[in-house]
PDB file with SEQRES, HELIX, SHEET and CRYST1 records, atoms N, CA, C and O in Angstrom:
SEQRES   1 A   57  UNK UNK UNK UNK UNK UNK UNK UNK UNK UNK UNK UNK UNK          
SEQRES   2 A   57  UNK UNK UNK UNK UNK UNK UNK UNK UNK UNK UNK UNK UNK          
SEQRES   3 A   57  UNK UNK UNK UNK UNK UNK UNK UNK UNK UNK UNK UNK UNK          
SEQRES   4 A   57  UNK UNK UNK UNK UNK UNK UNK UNK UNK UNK UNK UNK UNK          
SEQRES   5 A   57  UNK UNK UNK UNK UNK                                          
HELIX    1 AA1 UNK A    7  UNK A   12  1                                   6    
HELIX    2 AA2 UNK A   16  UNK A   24  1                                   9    
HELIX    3 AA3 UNK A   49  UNK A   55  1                                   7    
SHEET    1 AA1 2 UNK A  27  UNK A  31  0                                        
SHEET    2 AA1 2 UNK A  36  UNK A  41 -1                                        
CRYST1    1.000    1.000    1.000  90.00  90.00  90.00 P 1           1          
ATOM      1  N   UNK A   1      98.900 108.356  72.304  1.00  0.00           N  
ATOM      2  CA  UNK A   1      98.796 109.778  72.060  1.00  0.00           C  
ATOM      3  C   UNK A   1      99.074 110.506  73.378  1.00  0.00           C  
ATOM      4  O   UNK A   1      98.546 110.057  74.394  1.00  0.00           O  
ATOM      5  N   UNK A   2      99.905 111.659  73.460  1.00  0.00           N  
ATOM      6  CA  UNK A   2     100.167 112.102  74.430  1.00  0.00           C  
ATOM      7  C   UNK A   2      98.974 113.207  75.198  1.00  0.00           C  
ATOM      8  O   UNK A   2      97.955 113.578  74.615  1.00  0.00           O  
ATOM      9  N   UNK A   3      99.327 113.591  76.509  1.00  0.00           N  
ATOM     10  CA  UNK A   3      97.859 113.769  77.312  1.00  0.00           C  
ATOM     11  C   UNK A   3      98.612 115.725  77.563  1.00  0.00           C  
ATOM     12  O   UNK A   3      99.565 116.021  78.285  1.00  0.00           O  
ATOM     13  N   UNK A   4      97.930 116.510  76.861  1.00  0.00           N  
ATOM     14  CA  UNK A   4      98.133 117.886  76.677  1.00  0.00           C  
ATOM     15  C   UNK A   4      97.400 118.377  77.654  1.00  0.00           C  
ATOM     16  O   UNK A   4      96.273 117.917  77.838  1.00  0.00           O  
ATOM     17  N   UNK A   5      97.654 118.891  78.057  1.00  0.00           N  
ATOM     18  CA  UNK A   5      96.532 120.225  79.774  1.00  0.00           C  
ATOM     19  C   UNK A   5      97.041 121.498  79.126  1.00  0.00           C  
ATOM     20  O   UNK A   5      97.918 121.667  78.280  1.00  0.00           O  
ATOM     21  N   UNK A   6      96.197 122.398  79.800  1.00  0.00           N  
ATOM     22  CA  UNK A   6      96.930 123.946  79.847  1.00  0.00           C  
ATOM     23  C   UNK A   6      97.190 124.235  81.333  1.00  0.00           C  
ATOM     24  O   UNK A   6      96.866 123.319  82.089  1.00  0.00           O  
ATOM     25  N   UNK A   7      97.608 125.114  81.779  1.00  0.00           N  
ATOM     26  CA  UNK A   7      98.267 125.671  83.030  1.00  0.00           C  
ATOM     27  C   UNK A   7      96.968 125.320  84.240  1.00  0.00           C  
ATOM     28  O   UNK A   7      96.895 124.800  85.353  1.00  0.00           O  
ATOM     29  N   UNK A   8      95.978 126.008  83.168  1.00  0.00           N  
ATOM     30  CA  UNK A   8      94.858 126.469  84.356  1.00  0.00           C  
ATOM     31  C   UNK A   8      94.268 124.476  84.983  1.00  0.00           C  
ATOM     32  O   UNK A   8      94.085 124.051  86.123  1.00  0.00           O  
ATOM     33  N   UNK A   9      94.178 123.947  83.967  1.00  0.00           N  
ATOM     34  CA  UNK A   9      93.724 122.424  84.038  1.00  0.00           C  
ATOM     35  C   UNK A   9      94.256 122.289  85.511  1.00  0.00           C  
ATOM     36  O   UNK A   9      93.615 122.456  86.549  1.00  0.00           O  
ATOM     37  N   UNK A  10      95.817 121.884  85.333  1.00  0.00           N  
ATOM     38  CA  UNK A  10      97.109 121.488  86.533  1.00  0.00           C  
ATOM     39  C   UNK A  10      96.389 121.894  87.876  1.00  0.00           C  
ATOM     40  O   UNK A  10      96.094 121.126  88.792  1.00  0.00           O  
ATOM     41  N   UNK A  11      96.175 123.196  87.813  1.00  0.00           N  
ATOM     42  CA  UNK A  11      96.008 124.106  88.740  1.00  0.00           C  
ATOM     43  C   UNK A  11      94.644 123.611  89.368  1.00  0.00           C  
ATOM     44  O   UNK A  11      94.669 123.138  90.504  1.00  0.00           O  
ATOM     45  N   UNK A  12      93.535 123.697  88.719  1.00  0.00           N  
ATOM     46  CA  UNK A  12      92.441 123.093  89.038  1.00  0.00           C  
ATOM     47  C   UNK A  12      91.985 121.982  89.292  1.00  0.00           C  
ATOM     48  O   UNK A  12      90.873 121.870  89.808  1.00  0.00           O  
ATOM     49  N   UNK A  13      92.726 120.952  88.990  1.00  0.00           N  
ATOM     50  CA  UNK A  13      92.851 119.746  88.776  1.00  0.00           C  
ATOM     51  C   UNK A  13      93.822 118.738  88.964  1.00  0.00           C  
ATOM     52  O   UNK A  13      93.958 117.659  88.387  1.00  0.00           O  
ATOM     53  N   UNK A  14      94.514 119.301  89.919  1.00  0.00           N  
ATOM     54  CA  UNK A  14      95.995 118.748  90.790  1.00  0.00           C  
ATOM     55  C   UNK A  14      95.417 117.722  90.920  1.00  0.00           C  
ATOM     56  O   UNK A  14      95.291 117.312  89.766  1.00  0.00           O  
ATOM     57  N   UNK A  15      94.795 116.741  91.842  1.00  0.00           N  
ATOM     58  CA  UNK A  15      94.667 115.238  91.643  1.00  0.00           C  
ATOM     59  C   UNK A  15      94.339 114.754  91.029  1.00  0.00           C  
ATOM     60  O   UNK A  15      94.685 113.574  91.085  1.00  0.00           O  
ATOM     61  N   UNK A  16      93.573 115.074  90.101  1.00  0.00           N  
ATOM     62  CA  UNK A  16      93.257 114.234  88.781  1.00  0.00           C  
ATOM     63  C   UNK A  16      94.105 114.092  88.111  1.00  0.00           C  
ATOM     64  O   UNK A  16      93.961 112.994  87.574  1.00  0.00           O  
ATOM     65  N   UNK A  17      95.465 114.826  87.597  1.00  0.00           N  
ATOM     66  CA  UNK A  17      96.449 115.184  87.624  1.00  0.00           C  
ATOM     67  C   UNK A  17      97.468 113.954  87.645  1.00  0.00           C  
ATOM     68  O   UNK A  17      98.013 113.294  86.761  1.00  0.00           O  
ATOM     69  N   UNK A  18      97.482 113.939  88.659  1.00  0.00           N  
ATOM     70  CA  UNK A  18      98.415 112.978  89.873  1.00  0.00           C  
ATOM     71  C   UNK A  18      98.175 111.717  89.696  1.00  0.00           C  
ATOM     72  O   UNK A  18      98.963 110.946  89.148  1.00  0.00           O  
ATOM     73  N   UNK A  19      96.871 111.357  90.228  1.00  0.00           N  
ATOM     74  CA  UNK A  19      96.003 110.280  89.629  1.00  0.00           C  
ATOM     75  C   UNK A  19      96.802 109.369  88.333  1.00  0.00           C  
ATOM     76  O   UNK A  19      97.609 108.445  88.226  1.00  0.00           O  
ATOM     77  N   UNK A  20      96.116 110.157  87.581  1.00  0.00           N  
ATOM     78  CA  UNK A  20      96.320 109.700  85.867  1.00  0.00           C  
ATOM     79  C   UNK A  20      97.844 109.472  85.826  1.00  0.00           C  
ATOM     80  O   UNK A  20      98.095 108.779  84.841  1.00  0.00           O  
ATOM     81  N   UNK A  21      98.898 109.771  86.478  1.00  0.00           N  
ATOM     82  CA  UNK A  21     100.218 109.998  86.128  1.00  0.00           C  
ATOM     83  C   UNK A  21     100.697 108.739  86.968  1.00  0.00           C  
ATOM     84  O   UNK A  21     101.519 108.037  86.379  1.00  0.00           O  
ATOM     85  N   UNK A  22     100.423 108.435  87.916  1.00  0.00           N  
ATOM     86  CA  UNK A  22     100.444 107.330  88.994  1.00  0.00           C  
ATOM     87  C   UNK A  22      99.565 106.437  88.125  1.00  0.00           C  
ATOM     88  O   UNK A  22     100.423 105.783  87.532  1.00  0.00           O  
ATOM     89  N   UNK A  23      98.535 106.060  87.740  1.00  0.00           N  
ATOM     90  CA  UNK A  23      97.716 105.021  86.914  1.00  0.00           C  
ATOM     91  C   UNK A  23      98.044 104.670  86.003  1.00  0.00           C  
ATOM     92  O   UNK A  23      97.891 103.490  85.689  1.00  0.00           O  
ATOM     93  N   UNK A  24      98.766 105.772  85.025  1.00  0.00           N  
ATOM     94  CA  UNK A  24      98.835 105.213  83.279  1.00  0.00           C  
ATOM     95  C   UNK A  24     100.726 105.080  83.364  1.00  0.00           C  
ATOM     96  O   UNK A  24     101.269 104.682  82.333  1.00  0.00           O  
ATOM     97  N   UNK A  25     101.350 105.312  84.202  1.00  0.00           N  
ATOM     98  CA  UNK A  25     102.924 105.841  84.258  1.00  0.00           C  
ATOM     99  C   UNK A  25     103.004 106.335  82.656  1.00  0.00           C  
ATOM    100  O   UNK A  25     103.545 105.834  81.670  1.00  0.00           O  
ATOM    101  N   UNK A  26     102.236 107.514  82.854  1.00  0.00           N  
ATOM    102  CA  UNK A  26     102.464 108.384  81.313  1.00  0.00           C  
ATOM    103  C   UNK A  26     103.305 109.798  82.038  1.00  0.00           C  
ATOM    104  O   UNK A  26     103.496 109.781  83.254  1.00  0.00           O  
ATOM    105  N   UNK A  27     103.716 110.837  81.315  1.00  0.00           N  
ATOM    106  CA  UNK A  27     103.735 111.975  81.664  1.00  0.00           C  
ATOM    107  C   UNK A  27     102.213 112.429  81.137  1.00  0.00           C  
ATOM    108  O   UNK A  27     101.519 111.850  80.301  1.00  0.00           O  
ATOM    109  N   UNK A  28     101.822 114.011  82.114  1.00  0.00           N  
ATOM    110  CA  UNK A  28     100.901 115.147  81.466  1.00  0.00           C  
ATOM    111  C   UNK A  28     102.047 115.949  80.912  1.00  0.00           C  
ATOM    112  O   UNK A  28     103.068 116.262  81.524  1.00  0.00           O  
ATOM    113  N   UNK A  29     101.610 116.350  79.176  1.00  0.00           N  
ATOM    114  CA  UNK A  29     102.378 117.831  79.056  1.00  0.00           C  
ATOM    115  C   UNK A  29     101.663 119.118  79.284  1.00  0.00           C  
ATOM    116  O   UNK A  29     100.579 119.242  78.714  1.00  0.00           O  
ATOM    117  N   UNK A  30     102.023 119.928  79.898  1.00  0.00           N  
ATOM    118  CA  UNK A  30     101.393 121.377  80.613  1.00  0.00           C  
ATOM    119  C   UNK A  30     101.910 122.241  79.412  1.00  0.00           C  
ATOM    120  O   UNK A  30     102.979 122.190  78.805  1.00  0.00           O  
ATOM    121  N   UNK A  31     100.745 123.102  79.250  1.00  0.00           N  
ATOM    122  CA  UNK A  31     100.710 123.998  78.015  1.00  0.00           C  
ATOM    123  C   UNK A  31     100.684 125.290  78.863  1.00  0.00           C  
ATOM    124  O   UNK A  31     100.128 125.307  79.961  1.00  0.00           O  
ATOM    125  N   UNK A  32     101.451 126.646  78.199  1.00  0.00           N  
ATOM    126  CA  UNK A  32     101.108 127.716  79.091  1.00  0.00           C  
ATOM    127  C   UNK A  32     101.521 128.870  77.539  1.00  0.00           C  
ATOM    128  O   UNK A  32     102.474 129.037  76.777  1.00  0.00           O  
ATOM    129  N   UNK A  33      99.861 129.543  77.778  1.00  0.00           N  
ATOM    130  CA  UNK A  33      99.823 130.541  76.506  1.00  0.00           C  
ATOM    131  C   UNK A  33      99.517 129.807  75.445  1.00  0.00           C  
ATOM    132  O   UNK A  33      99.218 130.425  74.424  1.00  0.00           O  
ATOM    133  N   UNK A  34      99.514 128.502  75.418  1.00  0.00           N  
ATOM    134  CA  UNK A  34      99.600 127.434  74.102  1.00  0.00           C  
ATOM    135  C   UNK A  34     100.702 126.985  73.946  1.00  0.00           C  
ATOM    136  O   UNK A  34     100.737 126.307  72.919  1.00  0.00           O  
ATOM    137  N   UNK A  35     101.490 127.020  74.381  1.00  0.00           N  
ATOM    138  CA  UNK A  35     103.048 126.927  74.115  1.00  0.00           C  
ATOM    139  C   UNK A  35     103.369 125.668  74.955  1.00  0.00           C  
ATOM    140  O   UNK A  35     102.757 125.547  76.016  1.00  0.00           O  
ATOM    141  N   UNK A  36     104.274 124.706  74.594  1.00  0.00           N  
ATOM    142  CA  UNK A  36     104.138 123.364  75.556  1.00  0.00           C  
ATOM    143  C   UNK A  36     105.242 124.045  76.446  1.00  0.00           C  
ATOM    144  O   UNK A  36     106.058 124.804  75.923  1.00  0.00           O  
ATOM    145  N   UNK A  37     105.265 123.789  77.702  1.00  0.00           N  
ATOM    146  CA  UNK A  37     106.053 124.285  79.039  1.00  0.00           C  
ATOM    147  C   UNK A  37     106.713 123.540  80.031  1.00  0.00           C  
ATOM    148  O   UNK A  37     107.751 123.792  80.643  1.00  0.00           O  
ATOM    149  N   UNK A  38     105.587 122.130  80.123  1.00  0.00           N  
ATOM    150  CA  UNK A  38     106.186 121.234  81.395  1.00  0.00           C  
ATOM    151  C   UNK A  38     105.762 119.943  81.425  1.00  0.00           C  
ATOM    152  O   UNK A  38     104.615 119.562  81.191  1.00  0.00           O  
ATOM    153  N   UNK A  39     107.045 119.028  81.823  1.00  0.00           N  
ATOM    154  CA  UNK A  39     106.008 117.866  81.647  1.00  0.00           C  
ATOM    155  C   UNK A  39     105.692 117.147  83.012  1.00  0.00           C  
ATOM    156  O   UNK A  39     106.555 117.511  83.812  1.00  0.00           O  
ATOM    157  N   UNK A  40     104.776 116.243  83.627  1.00  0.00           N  
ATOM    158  CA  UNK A  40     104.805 116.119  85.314  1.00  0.00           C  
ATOM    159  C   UNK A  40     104.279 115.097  84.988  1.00  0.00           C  
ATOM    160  O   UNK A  40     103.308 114.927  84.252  1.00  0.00           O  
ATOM    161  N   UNK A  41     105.137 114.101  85.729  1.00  0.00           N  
ATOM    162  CA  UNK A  41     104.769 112.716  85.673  1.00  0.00           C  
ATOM    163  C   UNK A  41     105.481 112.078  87.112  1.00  0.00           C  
ATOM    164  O   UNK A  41     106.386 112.578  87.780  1.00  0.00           O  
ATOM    165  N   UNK A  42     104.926 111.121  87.280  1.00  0.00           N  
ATOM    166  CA  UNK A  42     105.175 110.162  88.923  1.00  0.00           C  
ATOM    167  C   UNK A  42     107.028 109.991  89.241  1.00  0.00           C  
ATOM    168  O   UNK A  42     107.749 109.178  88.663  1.00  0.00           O  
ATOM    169  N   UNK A  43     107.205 110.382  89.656  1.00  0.00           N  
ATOM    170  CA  UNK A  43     108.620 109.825  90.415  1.00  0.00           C  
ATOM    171  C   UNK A  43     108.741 108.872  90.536  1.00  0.00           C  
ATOM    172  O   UNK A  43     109.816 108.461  90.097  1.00  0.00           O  
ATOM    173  N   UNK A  44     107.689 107.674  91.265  1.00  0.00           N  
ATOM    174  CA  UNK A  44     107.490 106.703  91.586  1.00  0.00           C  
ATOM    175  C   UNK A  44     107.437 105.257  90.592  1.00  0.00           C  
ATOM    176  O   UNK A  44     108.043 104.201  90.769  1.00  0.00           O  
ATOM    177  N   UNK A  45     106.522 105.623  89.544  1.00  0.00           N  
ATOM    178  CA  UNK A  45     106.376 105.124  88.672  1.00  0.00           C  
ATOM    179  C   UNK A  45     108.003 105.091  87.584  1.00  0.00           C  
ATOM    180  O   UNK A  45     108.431 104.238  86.806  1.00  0.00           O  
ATOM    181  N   UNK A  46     108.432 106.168  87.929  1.00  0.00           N  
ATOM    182  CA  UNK A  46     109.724 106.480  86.560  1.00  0.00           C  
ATOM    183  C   UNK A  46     111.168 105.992  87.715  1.00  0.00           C  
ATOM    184  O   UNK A  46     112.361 106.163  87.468  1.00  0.00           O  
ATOM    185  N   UNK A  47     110.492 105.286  89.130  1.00  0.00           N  
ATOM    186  CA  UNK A  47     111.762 104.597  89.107  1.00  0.00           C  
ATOM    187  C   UNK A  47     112.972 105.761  90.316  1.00  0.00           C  
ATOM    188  O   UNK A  47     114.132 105.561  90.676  1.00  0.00           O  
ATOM    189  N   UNK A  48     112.130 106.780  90.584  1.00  0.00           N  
ATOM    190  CA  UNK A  48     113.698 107.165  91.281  1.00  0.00           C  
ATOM    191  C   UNK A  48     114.293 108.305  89.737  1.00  0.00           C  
ATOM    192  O   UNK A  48     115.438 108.704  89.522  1.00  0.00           O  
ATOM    193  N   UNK A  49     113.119 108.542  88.970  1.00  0.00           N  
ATOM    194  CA  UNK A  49     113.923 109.566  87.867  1.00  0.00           C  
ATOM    195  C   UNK A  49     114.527 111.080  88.819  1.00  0.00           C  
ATOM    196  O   UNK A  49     115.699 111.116  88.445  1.00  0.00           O  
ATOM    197  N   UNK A  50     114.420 111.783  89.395  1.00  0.00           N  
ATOM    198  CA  UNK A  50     115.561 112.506  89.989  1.00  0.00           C  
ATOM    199  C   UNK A  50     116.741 112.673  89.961  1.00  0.00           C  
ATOM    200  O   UNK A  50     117.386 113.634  89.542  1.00  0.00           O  
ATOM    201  N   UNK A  51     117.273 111.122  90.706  1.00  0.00           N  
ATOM    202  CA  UNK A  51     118.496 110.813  91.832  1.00  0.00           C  
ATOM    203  C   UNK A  51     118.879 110.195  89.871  1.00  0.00           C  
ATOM    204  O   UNK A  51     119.969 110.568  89.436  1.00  0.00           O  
ATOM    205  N   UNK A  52     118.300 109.642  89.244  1.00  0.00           N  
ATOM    206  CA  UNK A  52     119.419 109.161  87.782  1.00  0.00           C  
ATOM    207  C   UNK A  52     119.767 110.746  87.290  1.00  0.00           C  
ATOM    208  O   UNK A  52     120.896 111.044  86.900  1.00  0.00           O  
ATOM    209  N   UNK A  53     119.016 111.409  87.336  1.00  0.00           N  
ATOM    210  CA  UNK A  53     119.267 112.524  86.202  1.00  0.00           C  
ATOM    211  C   UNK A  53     119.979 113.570  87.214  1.00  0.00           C  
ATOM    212  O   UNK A  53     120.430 114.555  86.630  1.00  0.00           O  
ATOM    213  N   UNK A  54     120.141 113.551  88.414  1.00  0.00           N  
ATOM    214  CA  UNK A  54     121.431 113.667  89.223  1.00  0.00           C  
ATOM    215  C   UNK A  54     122.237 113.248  88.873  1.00  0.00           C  
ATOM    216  O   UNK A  54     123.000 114.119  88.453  1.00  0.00           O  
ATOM    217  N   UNK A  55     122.702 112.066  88.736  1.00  0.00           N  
ATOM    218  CA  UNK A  55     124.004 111.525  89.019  1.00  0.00           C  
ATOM    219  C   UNK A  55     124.923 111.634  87.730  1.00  0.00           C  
ATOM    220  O   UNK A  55     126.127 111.768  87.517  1.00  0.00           O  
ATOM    221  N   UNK A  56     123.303 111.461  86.673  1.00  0.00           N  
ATOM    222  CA  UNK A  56     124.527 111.460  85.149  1.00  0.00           C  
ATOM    223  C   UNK A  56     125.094 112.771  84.859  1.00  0.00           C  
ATOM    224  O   UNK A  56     126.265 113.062  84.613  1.00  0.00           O  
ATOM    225  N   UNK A  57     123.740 113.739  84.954  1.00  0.00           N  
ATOM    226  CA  UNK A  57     123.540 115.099  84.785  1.00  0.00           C  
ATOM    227  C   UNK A  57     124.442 115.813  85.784  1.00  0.00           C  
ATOM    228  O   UNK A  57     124.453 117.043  85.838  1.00  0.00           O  
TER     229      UNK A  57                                                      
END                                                                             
């Protein structure tokens, strides 16, 4: 099941955040107004996702 926050969570809760995203290699999806907005998950864990979605993108 995927792991939903709202804006203010992120904000308040930047390492816990981080944490969980580095531990579970899940994304958080960030909600803003209720509305889904963003998703933030480890770089690290996803491998270098950036520099792929550079190169194809």
């Amino acid at each position: 099941m995927p792991t939903i926050k709202p804006s203010a969570y992120l904000r308040n809760n930047y390492n816990e955040v981080s944490e969980f995203c580095h531990s579970k290699m899940e994304p958080v999806f960030i909600t803003k107004n209720g509305y889904g907005d963003l998703a933030v998950m480890s770089v690290i864990d996803r491998g270098g996702f950036p520099l792929k979605l550079f190169l194809v993108g």
